[in-house]
matplotlib code that plots the C-alpha trace (Angstrom):
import matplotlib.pyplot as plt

x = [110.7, 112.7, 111.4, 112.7, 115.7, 114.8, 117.3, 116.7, 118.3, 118.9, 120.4, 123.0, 120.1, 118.3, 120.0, 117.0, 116.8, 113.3, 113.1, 110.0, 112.3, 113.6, 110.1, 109.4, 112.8, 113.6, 117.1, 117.2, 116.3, 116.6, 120.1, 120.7, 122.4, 124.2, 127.0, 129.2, 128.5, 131.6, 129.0, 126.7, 129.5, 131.1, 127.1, 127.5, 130.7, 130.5, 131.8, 134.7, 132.7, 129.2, 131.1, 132.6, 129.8, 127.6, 130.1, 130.9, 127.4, 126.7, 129.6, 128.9, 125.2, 126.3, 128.7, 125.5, 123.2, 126.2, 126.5, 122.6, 123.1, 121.5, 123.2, 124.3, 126.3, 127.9, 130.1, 132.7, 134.1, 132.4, 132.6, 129.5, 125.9, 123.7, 121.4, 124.2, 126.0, 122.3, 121.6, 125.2, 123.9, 120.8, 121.9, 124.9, 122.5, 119.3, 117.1, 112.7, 112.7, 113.6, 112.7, 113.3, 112.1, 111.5, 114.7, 114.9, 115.8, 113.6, 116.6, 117.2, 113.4, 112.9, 116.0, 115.4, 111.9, 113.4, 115.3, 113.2, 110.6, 113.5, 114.8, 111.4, 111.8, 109.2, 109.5, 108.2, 108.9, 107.5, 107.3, 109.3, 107.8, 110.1, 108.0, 104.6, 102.8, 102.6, 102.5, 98.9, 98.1, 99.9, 98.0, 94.5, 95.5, 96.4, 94.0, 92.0, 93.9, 95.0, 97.5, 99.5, 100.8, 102.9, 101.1, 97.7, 99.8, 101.4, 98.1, 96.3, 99.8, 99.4, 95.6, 96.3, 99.3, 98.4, 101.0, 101.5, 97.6, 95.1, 92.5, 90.2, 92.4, 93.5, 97.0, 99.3, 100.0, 96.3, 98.2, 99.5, 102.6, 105.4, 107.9, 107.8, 109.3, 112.2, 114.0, 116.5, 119.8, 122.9, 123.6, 125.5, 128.4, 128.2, 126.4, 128.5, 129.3, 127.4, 127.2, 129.1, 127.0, 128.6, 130.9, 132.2, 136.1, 136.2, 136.7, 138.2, 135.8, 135.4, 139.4, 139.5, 136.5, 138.6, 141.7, 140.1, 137.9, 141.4, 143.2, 140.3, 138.6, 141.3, 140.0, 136.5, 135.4, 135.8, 137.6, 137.6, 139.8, 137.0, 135.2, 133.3, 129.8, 127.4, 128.0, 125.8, 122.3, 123.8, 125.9, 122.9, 120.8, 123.7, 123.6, 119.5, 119.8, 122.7, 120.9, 117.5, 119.4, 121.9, 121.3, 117.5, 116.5, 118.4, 117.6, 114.4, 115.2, 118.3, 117.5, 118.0, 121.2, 124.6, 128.3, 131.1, 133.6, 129.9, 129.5, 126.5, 125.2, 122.1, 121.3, 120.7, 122.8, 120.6, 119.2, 122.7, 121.1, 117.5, 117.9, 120.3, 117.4, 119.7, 116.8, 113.2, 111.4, 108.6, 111.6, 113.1, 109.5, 109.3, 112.5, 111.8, 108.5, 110.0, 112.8, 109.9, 108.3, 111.2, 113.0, 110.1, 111.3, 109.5, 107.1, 108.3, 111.7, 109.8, 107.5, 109.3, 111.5, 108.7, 107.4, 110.3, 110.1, 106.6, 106.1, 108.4, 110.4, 107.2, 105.7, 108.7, 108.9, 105.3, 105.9, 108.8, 107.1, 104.1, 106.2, 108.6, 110.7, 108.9, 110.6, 113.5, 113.6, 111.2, 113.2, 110.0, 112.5, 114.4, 117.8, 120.8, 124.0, 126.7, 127.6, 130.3, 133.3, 134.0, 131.0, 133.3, 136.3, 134.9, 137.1, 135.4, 135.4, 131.7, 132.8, 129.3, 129.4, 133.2, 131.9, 129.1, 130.7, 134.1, 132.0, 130.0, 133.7, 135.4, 131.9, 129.9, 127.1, 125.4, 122.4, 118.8, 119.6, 123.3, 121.3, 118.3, 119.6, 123.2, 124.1, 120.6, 119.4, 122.7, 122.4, 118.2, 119.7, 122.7, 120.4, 121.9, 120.9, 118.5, 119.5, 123.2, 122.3, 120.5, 123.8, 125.7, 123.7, 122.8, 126.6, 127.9, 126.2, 126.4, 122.8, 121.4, 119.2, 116.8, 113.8, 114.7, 117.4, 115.9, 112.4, 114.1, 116.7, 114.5, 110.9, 112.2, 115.9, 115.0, 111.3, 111.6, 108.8, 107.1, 105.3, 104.1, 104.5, 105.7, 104.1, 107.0, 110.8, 112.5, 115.4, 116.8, 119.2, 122.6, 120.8, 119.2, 122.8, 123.9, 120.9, 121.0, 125.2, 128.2, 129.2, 129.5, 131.7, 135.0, 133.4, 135.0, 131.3, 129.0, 125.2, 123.5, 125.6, 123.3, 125.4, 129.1, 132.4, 132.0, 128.2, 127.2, 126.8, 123.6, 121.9, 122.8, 121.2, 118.2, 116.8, 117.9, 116.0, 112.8, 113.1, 113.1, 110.3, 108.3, 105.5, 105.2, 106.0, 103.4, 100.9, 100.9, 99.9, 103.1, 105.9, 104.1, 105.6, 109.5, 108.7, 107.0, 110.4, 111.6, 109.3, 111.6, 114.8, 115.1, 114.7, 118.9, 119.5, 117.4, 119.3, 122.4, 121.6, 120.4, 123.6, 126.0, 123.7, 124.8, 128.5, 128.3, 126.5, 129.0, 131.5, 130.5, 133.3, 135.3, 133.3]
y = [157.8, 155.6, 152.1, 148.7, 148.0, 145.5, 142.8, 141.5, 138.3, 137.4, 133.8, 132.5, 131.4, 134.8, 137.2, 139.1, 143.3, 142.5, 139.7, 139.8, 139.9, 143.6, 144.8, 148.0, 148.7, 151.3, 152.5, 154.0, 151.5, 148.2, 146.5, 143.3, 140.4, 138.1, 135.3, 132.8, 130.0, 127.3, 125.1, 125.0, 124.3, 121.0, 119.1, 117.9, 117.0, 120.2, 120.1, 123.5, 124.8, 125.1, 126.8, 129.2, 129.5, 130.6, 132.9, 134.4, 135.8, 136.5, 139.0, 140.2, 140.7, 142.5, 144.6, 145.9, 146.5, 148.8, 150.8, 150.7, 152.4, 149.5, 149.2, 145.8, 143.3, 141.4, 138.3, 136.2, 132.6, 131.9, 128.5, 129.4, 128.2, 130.4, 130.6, 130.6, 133.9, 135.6, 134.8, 136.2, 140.0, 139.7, 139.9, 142.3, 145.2, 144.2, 143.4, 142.9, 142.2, 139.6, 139.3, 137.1, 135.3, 131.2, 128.9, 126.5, 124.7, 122.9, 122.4, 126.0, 127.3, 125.4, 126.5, 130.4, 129.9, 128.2, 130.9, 133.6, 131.5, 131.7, 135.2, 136.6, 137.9, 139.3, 136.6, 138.0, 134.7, 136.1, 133.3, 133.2, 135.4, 134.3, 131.0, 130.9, 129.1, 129.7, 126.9, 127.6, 127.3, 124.1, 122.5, 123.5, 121.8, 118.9, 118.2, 115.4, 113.6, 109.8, 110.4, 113.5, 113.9, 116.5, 116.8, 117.8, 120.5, 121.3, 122.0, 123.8, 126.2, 126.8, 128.1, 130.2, 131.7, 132.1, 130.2, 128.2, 128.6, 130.2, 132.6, 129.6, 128.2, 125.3, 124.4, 125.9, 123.1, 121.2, 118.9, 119.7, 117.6, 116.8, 114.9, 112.1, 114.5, 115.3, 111.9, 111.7, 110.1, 112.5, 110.3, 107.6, 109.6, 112.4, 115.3, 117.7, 121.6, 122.4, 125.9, 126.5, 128.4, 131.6, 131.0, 133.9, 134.7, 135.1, 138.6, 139.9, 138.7, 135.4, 134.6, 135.8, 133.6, 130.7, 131.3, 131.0, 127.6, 126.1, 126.9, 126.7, 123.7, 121.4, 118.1, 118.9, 117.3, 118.4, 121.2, 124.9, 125.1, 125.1, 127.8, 129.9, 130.2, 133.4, 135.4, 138.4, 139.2, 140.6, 137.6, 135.8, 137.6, 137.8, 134.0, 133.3, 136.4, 134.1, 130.6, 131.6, 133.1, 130.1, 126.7, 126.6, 125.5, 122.5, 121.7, 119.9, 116.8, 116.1, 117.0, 113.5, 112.8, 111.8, 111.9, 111.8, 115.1, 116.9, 118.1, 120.3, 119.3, 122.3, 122.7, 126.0, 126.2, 128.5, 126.0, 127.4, 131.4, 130.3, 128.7, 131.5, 134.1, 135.7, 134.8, 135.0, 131.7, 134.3, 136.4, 133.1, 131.8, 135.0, 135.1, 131.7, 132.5, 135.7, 133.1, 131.2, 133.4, 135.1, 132.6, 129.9, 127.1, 124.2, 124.3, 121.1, 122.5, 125.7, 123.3, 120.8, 123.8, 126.0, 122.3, 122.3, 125.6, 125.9, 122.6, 120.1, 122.7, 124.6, 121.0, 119.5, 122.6, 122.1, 118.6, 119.3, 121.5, 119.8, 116.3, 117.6, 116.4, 112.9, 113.0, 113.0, 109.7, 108.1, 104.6, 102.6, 99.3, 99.4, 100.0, 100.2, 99.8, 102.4, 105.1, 103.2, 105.6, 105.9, 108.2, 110.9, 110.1, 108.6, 105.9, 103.1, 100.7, 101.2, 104.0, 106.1, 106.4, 107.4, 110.2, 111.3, 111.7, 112.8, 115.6, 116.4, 116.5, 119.4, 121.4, 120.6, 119.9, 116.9, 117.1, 115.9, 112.6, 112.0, 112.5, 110.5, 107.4, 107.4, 108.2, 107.9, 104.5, 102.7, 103.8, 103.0, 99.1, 99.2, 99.2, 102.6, 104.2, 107.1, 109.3, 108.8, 109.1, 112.4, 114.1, 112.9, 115.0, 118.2, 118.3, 118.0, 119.6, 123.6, 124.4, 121.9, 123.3, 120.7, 122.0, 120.9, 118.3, 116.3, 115.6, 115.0, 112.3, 110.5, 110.6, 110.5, 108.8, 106.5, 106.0, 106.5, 107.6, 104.3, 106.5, 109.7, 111.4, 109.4, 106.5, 103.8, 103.5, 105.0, 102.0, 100.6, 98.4, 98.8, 98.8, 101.8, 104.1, 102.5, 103.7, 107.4, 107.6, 106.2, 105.4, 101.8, 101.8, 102.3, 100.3, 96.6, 95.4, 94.9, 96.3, 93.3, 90.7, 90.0, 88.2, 86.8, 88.6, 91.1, 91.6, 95.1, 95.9, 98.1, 95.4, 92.7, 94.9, 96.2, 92.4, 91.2, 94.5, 93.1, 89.3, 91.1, 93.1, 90.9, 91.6, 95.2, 95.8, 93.2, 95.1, 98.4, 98.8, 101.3, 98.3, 95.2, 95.1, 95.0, 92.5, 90.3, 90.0, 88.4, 85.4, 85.5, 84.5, 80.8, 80.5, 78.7, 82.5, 84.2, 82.6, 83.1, 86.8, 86.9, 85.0, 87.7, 90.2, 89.2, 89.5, 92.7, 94.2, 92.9, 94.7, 97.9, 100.0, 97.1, 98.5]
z = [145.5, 143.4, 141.9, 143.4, 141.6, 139.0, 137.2, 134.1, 133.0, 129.5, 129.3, 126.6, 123.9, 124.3, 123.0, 120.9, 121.1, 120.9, 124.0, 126.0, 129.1, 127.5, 127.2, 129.2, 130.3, 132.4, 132.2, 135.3, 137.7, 135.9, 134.8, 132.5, 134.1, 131.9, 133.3, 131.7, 134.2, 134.0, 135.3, 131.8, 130.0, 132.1, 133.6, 130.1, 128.6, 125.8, 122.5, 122.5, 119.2, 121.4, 124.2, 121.9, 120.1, 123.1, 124.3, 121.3, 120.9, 124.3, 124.5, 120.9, 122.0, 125.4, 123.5, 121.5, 124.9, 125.9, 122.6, 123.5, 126.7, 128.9, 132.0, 132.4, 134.2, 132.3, 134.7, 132.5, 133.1, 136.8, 138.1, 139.9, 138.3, 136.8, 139.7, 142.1, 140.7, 139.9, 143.7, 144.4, 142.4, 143.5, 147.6, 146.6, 145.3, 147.5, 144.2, 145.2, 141.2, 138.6, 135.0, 132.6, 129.6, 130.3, 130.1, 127.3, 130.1, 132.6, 134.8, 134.7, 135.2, 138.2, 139.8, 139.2, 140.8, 143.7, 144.1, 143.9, 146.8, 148.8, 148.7, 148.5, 144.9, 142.7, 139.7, 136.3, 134.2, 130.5, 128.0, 124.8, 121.8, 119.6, 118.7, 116.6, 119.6, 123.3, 125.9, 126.6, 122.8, 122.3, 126.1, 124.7, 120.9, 123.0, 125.1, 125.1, 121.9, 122.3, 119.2, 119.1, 115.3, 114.5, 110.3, 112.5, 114.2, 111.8, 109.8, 112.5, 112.4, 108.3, 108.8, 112.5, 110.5, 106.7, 105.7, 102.4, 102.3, 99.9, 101.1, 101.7, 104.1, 101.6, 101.3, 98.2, 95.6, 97.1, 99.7, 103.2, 102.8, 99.8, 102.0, 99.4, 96.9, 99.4, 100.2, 97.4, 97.5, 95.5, 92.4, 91.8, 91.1, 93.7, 94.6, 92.3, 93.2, 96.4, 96.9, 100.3, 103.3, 104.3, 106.5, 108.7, 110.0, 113.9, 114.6, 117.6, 119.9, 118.8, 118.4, 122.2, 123.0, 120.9, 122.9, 126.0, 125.1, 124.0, 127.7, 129.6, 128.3, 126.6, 127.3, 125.6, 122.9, 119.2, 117.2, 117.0, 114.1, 111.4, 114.1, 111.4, 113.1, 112.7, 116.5, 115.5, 114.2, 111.3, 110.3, 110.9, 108.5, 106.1, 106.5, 106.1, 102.6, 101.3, 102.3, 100.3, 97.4, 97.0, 98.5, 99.5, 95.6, 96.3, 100.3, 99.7, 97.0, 98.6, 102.2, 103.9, 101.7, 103.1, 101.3, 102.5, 103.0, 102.7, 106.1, 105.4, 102.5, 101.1, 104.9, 106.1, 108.7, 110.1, 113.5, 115.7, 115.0, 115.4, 118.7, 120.2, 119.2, 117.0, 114.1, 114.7, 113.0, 111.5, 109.6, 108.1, 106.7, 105.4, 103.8, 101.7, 100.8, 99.3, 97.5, 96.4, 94.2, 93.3, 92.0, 91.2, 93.4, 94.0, 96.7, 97.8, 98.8, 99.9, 102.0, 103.5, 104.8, 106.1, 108.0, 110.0, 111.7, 111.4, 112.0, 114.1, 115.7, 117.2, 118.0, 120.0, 121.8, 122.8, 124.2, 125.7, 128.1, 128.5, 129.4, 131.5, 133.4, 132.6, 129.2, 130.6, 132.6, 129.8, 129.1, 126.7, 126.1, 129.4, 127.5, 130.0, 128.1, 128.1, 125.0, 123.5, 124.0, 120.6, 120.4, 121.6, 119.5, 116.1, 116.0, 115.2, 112.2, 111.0, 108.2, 108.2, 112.5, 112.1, 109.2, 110.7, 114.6, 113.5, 111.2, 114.2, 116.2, 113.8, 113.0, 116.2, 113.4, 111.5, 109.6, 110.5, 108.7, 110.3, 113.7, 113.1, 111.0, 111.8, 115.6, 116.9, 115.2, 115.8, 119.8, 119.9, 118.1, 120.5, 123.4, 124.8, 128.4, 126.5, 129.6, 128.3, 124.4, 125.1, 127.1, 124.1, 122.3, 124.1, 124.5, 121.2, 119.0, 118.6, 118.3, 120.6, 123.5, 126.0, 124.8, 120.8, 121.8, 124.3, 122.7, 119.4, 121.1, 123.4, 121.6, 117.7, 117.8, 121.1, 121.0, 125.1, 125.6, 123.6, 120.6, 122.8, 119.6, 116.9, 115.1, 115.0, 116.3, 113.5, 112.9, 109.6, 108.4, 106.6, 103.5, 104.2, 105.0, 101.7, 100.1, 101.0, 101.0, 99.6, 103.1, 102.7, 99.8, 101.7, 105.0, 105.7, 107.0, 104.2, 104.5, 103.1, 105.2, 108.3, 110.4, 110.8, 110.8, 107.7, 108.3, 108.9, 113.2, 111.8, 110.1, 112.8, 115.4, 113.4, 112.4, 116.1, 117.0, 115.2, 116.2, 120.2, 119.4, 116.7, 118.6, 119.1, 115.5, 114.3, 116.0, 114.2, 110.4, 110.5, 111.4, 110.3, 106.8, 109.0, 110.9, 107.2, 106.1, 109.1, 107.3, 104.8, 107.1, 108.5, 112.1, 111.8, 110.3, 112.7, 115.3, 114.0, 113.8, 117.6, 118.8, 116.8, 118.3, 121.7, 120.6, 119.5, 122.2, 124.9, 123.0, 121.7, 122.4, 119.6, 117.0]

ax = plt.figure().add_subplot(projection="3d")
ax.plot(x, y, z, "-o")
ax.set_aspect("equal")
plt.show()
């Protein structure tokens, strides 16, 4: 007697040979189900480089199952959802069976169980065994904790994993942490040759893919001309070889750097293959720690790198799915003004928002920094909707996904969720973009100007920002040294700033 008919989805950020959803296959009763929903591309306004980017691989990664001899079915360009066209397969071939690895999504996992209550299906929802810690393992860590720091985590991860630690469970180097070592500014007269990350030509695949973004989507955001993305696990590990041989020795010192026409910087580039599943996290750790002591880098760079996957990726990906969906409609200050619309154009007179969003327009990427301190301060000083901030994001950026964008918008950049798991609001002034770029140089508002006509719109907001919320600040050890040099303003100043303030936020889309 023949087995039920299983179906296996594998979404869009999946696409691992070795995906739990693949485990046990049996080629002759189970089939792979992969769509290109039209819907995932338009419920948030995507950039044309993520759409392409997602397709790219996906038909790359089909094209290997095939040459693998899974059956699959494989449905291009459908204006149907996800869940609508797998509900659509499933009633077409009378499947008792679905497997599948858990979305990135929450969205997207509670509509696949819906469905399967309804139809009666057998759900097998595995979780995701491409990250160092499992929902179950990040619950129990965080049970019971009023504070819940990501350098605690991150420790726990080091020990549990061997990581960066000696056989006595101490840390290389005898301290957990060398961020201070890793918050440089390039000098004063540049930041010199930078060795370019490999970029890759779009093959035949990918110029189809590009073709059919540019007809199909024209009215998206962003660029595809500069299109040069890794679509395959073997341009990916060509990428993360070429990253650790060339470019990680300078990644940590000048990691939170900015400069103009230096769109990425020593970054890795790596996040876009990481988060489609095209790298596993473990093989990249790996990979620097083999850089490390071949090549005798610092183990600050080698740290501060290894924190971020080890650490904040695997932590946000924890809270997201422990503070869903209440992340998502978290709003800590009330804001309720609207993205200004130059946030989707980059014309605007404030020169760092117009380098870092029109970067973000032709590559679909910004670093950490640009994200953070840039785009996410000005909107948390602006006052911005967070629901609207956090779109802005998951849809312009190529290797944004909920689970890594959403907790890194609203509970770093916002502060939504009023510290859930971050210390302070992170918000500066103009002084510190001038600090850490050579933004300002070529700007007509001036950083250290607080308030009037040539006064920076960053530093308005940021002291108007701390005169709103004296109190709050006041009340931590973290903030109360931001809100001491408000003592250092007259109140006639600290009014002035307030009423400019107002100006400015009435009239965001002038900036």
């Amino acid at each position: 007697m023949t087995s039920p008919k299983r179906l296996v989805l594998i979404l869009g950020d999946q696409l691992d040979l070795k995906s739990a959803a693949l485990h046990n296959f049996h080629h002759e009763t189970d089939e792979v189900f992969m769509v290109e929903s039209m819907h995932e591309a338009q419920y948030v306004w995507s950039h044309q480089a993520k759409i392409a980017l997602f397709l790219s691989a996906m038909r790359h990664f089909a094209q290997t199952l095939k040459s693998l001899h899974y059956p699959i079915s494989y449905i291009r360009s459908t204006p149907l959802s996800i869940v609508d066209a797998l509900k659509e397969r499933i009633q077409q071939e009378k499947i008792t069976h679905l497997i599948c690895v858990e979305p990135g999504e929450w969205r997207l996992k509670q509509e696949i169980e819906a469905l399967a209550n309804k139809l009666g299906l057998q759900l097998e929802m595995r979780e995701d065994e491409h990250f160092f810690c499992s929902h179950q393992e990040f619950t129990d860590w965080a049970a019971g904790k009023k504070e819940l720091r990501l350098e605690y985590f991150y420790r726990l991860m080091r020990k549990t994993h061997q990581i960066l630690v000696d056989a006595d469970g101490n840390p290389e180097g005898g301290q957990w942490n060398f961020d201070q070592d890793n918050r440089k500014p390039y000098p004063k007269k540049g930041p010199g040759i930078i060795e370019e990350p490999i970029l890759f030509e779009p093959d035949t695949i990918t110029q189809e893919v590009i073709a059919f973004v540019k007809k199909t989507y024209p009215k998206h955001p962003g660029s595809l001309e500069a299109f040069r993305w890794p679509v395959t696990r073997e341009q990916a590990l060509e990428a993360l070889n070429y990253f650790v041989d060339y470019r990680l020795r300078n990644f940590g010192v000048f990691q939170d750097a900015m400069w103009t026409d230096t769109p990425y910087g020593w970054h890795s580039m790596l996040s876009s293959s990481l988060n489609l599943k095209l790298l596993n996290p473990r093989e990249v750790i790996s990979a620097v720690i083999n850089a490390w002591k071949k090549y005798s880098l610092d183990l600050s760079t080698v740290e501060g790198f290894i924190r971020q996957i080890l650490g904040w990726r695997e932590f946000v990906r924890g809270m997201y799915y422990l503070d869903m969906p209440k992340m998502a409609q978290d709003n800590y200050y009330q804001h309720q003004r609207s993205l200004p619309k130059w946030y989707w154009s980059g014309q605007t007179n404030m020169a760092c928002m117009k380098d870092a969003i029109g970067q973000t327009l032709r590559y679909g990427y910004a670093h950490h920094i640009q994200r953070l301190m840039v785009t996410g301060n000005f909107a948390l000083l602006a006052e911005i909707l967070p629901s609207q901030v956090c779109d802005w994001y998951l849809a312009i950026y190529v290797d944004a996904i909920e689970w890594v964008e959403l907790p890194n918008t609203a509970g770093m950049a916002l502060f939504a969720n009023g510290g859930r798991f971050t210390s302070k609001p992170y918000i500066a002034s103009g002084a510190y973009i001038k600090r850490m770029s050579n933004y300002c140089g070529s700007c007509q508002y001036k950083p250290d100007v607080r308030f009037g006509d040539n006064a920076c719109p960053v530093t308005t907001l940021y002291w108007n920002f701390l005169i709103k919320h004296r109190t709050q600040f006041e009340a931590s050890p973290r903030t109360r040294l931001m809100t001491a040099n408000l003592k250092r303003i007259s109140d006639e100043d600290q009014s002035s700033i307030t009423k400019h303030a107002k100006q400015l936020l009435n009239h965001l889309n002038d900036l």
